[in-house]
DRENVO-139003 format. One record per residue: x, y, z of N, C-alpha, C in turn. Coordinates in Angstrom, 1 decimal, always signed. Each point is the difference from the previous one (the first is absolute). Layout:
<nodes>
[[X Y Z] [X Y Z] [X Y Z]]
...
</nodes>
This chain:
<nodes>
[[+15.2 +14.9 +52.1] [+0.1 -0.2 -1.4] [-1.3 -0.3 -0.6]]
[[-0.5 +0.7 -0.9] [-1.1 -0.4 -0.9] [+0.2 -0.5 -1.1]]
[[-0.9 -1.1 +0.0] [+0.1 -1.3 -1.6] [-1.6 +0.3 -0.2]]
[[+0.2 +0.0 -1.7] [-0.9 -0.2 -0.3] [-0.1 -0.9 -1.1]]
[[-1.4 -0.9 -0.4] [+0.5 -0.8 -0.8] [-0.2 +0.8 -1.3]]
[[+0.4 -0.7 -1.0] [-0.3 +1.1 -2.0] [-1.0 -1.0 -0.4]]
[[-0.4 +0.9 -1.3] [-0.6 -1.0 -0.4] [+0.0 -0.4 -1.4]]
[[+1.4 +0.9 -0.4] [+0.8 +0.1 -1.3] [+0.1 -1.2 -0.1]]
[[-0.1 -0.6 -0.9] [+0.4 -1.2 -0.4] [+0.1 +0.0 -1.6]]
[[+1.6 -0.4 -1.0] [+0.1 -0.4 -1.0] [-1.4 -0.7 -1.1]]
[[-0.5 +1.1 -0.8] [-1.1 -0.6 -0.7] [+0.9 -0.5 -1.6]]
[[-1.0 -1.4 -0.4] [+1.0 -0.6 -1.3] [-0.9 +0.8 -1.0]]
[[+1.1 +0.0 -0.9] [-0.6 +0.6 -1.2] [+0.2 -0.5 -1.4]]
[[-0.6 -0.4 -0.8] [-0.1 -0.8 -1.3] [-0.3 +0.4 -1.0]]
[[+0.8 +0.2 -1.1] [+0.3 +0.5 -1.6] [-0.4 -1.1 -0.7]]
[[-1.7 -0.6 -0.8] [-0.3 -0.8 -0.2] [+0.1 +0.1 -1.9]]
[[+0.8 -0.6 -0.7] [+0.0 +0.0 -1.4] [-1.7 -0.1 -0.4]]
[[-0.4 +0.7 -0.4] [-1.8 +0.0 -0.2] [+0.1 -1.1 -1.6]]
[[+1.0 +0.0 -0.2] [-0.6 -1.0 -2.0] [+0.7 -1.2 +0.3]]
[[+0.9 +0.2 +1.2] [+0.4 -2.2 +0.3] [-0.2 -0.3 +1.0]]
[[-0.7 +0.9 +1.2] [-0.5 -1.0 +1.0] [-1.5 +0.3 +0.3]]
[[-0.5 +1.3 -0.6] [-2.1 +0.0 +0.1] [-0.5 +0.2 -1.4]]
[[+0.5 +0.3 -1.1] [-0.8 +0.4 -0.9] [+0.5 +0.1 -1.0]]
[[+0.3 -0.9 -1.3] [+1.1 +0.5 -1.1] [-1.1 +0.8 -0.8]]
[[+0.5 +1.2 +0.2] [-0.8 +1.1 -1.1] [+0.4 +0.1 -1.5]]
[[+1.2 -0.6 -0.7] [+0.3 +0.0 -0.8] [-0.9 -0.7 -1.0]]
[[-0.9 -0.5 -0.2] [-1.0 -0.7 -1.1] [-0.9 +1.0 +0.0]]
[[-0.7 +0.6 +1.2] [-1.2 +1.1 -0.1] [+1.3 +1.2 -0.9]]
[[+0.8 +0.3 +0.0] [+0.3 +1.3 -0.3] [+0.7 -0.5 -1.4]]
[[+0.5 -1.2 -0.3] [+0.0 -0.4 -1.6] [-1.1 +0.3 -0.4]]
[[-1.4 -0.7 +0.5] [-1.3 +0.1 -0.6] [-0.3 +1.2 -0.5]]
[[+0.5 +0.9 +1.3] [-0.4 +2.0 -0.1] [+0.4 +0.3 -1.9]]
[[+1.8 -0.4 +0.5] [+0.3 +0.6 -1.3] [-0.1 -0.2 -1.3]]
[[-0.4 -1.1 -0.3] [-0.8 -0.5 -1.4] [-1.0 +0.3 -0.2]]
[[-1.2 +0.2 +1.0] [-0.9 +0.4 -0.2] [-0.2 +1.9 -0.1]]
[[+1.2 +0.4 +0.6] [+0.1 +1.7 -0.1] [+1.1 +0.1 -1.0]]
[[+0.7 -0.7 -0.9] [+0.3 -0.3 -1.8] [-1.2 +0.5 -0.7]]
[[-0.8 -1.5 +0.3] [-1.2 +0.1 -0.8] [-0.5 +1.3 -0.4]]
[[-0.9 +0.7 +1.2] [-1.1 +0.4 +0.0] [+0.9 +1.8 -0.8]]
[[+1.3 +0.3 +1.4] [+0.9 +1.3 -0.7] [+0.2 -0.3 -1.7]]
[[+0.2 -1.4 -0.4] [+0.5 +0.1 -1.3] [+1.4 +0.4 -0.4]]
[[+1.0 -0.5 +1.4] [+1.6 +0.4 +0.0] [+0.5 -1.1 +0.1]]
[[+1.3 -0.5 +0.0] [+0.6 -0.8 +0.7] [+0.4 +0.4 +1.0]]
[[+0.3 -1.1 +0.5] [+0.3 +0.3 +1.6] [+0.8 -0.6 +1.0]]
[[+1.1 +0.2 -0.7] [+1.3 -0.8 -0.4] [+0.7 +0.7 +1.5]]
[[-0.5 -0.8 +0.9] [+0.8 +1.0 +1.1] [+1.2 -1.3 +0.9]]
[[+1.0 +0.8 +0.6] [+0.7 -0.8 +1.2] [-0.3 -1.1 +0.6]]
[[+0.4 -0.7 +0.2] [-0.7 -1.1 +0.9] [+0.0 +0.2 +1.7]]
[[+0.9 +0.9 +0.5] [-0.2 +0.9 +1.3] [-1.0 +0.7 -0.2]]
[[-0.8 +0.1 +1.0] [-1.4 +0.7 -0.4] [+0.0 +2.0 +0.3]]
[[+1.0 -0.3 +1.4] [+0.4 +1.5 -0.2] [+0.5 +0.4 -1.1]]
[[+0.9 -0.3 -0.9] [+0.6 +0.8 -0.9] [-1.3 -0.1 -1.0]]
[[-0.6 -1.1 +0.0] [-1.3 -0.3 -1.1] [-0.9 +1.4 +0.2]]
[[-0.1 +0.3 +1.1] [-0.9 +1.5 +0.8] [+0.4 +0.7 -0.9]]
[[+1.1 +0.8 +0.2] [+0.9 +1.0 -1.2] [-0.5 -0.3 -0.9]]
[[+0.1 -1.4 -0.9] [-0.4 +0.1 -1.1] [-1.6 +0.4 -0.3]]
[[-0.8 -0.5 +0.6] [-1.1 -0.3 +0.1] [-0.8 +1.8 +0.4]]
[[+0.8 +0.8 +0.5] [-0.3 +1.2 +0.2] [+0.3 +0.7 -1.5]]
[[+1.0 -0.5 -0.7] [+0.7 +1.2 -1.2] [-1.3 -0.7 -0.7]]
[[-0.4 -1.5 -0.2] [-0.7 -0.4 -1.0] [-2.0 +0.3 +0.1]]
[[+0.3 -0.3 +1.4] [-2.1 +0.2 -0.4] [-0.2 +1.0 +1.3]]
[[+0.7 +0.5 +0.8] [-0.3 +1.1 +0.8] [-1.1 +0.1 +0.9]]
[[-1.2 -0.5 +0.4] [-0.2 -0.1 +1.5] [-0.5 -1.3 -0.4]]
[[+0.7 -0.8 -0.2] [-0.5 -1.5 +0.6] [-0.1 -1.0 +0.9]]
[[+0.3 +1.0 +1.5] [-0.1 -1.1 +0.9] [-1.8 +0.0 +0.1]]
[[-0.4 +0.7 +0.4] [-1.7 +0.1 -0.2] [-0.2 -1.2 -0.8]]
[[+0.2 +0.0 -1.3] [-0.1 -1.4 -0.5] [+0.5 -1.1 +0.6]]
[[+1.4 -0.2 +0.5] [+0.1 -0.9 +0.6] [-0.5 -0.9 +0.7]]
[[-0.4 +1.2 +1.5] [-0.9 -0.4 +0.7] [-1.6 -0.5 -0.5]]
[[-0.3 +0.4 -0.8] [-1.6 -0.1 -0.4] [+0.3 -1.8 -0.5]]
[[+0.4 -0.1 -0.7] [+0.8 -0.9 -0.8] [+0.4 -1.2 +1.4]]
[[+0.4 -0.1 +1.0] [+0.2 -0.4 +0.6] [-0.8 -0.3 +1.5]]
[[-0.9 +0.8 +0.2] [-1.3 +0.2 +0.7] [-1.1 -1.1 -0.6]]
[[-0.1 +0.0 -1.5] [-0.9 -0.6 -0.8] [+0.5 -1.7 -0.1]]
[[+1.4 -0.5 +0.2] [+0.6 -0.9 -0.3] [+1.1 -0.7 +1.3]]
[[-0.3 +0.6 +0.6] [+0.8 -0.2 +1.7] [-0.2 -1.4 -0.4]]
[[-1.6 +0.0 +1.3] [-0.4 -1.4 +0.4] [+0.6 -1.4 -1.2]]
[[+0.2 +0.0 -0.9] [+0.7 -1.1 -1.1] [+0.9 -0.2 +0.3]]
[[+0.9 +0.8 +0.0] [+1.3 +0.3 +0.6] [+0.8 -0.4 +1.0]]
[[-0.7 +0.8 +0.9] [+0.1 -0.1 +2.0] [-0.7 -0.9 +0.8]]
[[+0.7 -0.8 -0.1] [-0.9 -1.5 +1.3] [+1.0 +0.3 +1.3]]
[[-0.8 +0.3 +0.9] [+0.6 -0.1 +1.5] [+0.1 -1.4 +0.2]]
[[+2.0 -0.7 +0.5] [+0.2 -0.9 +0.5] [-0.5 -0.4 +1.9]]
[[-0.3 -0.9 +0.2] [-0.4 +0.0 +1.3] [+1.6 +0.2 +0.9]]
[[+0.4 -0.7 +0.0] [+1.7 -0.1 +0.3] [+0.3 +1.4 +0.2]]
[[+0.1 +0.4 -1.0] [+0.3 +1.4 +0.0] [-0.3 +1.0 +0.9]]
[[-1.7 +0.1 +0.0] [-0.8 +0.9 +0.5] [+0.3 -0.7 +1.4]]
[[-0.4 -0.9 +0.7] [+1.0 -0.4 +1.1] [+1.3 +0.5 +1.0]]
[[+0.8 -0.4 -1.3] [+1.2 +0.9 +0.3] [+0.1 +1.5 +0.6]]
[[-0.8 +0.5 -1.1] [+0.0 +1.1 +0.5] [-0.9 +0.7 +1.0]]
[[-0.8 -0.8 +0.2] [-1.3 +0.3 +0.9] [+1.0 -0.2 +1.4]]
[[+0.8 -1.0 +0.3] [+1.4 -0.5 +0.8] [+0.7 +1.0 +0.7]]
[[+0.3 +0.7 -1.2] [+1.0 +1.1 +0.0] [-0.3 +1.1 +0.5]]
[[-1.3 +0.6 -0.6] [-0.5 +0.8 +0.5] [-1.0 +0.3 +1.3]]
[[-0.4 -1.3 +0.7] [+0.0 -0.1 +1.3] [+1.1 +0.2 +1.2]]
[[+1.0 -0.6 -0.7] [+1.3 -0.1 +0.7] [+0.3 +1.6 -0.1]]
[[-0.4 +1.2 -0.5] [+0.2 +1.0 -0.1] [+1.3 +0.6 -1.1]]
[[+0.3 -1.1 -0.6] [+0.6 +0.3 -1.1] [+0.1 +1.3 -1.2]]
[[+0.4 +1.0 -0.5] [-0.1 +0.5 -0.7] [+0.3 -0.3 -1.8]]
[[-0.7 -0.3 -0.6] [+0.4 -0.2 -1.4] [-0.5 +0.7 -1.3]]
[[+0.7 -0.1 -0.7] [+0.3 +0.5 -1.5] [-0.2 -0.7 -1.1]]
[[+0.1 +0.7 -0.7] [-0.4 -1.3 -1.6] [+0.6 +1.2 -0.9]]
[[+1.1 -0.8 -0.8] [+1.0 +1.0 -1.3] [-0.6 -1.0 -0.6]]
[[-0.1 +0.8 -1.4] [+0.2 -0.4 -1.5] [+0.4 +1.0 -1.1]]
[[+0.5 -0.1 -1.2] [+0.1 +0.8 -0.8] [-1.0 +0.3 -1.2]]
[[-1.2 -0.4 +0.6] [-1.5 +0.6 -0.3] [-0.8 +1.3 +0.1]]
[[+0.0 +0.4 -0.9] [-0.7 +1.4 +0.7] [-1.2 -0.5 +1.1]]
[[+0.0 +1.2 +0.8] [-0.1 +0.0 +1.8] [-2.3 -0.5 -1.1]]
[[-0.6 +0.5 -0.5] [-1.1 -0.2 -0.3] [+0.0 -1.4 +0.4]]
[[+0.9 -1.0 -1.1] [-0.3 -1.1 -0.3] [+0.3 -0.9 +1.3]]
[[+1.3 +0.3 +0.8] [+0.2 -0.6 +1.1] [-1.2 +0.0 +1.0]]
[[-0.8 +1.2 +0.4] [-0.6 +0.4 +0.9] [-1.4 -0.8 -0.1]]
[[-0.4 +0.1 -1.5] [-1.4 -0.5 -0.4] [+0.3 -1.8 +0.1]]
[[+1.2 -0.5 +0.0] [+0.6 -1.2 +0.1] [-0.2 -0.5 +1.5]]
[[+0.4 +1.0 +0.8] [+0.0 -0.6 +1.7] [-1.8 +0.2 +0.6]]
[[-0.1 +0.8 -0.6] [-1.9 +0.4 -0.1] [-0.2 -1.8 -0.2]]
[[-0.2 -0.3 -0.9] [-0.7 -0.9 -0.8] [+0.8 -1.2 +0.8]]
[[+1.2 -0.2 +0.7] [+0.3 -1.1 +0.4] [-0.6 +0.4 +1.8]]
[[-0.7 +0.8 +0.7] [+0.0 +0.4 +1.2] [+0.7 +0.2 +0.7]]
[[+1.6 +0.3 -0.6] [+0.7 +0.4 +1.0] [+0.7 +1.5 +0.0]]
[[-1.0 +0.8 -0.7] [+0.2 +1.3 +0.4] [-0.3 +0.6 +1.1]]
[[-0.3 -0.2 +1.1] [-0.5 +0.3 +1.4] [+1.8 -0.3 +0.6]]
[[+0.4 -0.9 -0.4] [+1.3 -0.4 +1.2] [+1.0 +0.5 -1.0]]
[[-0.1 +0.4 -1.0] [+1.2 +0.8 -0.6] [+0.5 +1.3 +0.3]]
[[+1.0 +1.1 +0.5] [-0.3 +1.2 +0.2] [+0.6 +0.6 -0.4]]
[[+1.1 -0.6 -1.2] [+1.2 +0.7 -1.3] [-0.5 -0.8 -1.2]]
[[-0.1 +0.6 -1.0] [+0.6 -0.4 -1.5] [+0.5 +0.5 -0.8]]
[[+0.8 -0.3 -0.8] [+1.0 +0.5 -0.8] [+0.8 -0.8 -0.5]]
[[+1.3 +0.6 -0.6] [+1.2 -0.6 -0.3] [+0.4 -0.5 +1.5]]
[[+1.0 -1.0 -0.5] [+0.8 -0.3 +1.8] [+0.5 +1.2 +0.4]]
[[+1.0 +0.8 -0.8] [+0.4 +1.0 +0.6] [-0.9 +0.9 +1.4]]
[[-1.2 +0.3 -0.8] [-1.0 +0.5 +0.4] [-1.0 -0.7 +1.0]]
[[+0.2 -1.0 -0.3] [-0.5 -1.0 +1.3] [+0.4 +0.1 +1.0]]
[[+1.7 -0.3 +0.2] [+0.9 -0.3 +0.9] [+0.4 +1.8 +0.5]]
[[-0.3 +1.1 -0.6] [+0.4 +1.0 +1.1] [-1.8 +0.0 +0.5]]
[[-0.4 -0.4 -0.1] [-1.5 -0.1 +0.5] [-0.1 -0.6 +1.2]]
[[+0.8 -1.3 +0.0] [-0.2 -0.9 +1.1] [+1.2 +0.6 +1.2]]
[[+1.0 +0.3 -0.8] [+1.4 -0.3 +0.7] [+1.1 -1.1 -0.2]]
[[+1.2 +1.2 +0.0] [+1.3 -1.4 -0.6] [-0.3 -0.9 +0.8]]
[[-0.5 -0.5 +1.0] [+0.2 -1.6 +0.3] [-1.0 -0.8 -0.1]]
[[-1.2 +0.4 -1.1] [-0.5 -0.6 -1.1] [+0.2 -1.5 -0.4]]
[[-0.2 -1.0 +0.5] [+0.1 -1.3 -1.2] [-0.8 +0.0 -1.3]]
[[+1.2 -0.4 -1.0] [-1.0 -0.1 -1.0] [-0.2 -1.5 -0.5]]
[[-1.4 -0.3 -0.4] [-0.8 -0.9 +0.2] [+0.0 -0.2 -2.1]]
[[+1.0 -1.1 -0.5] [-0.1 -0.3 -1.4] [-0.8 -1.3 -0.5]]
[[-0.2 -1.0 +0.9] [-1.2 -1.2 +0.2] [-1.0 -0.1 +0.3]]
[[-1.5 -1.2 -0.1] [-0.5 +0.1 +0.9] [+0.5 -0.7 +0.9]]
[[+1.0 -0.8 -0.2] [+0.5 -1.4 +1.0] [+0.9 +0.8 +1.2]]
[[+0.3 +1.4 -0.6] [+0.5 +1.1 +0.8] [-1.0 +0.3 +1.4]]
[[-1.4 +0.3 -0.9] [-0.5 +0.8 +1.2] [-0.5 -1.2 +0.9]]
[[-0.2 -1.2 -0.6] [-0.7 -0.9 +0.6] [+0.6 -0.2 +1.2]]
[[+1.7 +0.1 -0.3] [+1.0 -0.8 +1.1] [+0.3 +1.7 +1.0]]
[[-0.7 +0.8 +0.2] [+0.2 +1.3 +0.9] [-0.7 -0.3 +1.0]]
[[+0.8 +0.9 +1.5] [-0.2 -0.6 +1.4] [-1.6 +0.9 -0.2]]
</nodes>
């Protein structure tokens, strides 16, 4: 009989809410849009879902994520303070070989230049909507809506 040992082993995987447990991007991207009112000279009377805000935001000023990002490149750092706790956690996690994700309903610019600026874009390897997170990771995915969440993960 031959045994061999495997070396498969169940890896965890974590769907991390990026605006309630590393980064609320919603004040940088309020900021964006008053200040891209302004300068377009429209209102900018958009959804408060940021995807459907996209749509709008496409019909109304047409390639604006460039601004976005610029806009947010120039104004991160005010914004984005890396928690130690956090960065911890995840430094944690991803020794332990963890795979994780970060959803929001942020355009992917703002989320991405967000995990930049907090350092934890190296241990991230999905962003998106959850949907899009979670076929990323795989259905058995936890999803991570705290920080008191990630803090309390094996």
């Amino acid at each position: 009989m031959l045994w061999r040992e495997t070396s498969i082993a169940a890896v965890a995987a974590y769907a991390l809410d990026l605006d309630a447990v590393l980064a609320d991007t919603r004040p940088l991207w309020d900021a964006w849009l008053e200040d891209a009112a302004r300068r377009a000279r429209v209102d900018l009377d958009v959804p408060a879902d940021r995807v459907a805000a996209a749509a709008a935001l496409d019909a109304r000023l047409g390639e604006w994520r460039p601004l976005l990002e610029r806009f947010a490149a120039d104004r991160g750092p005010v914004f984005f303070r890396p928690r130690a706790e956090t960065s911890t956690a995840l430094r944690r996690l991803a020794a332990g070989g963890a795979r994780l994700g970060a959803f929001t309903d942020a355009p992917r610019e703002l989320a991405e230049l967000a995990l930049a600026h907090l350092g934890a874009a190296r241990r991230i390897e999905a962003v998106g909507t959850l949907d899009e997170v979670l076929a990323a990771l795989g259905p058995d995915a936890v999803v991570v809506r705290t920080r008191e969440q990630l803090a309390g993960l094996p």
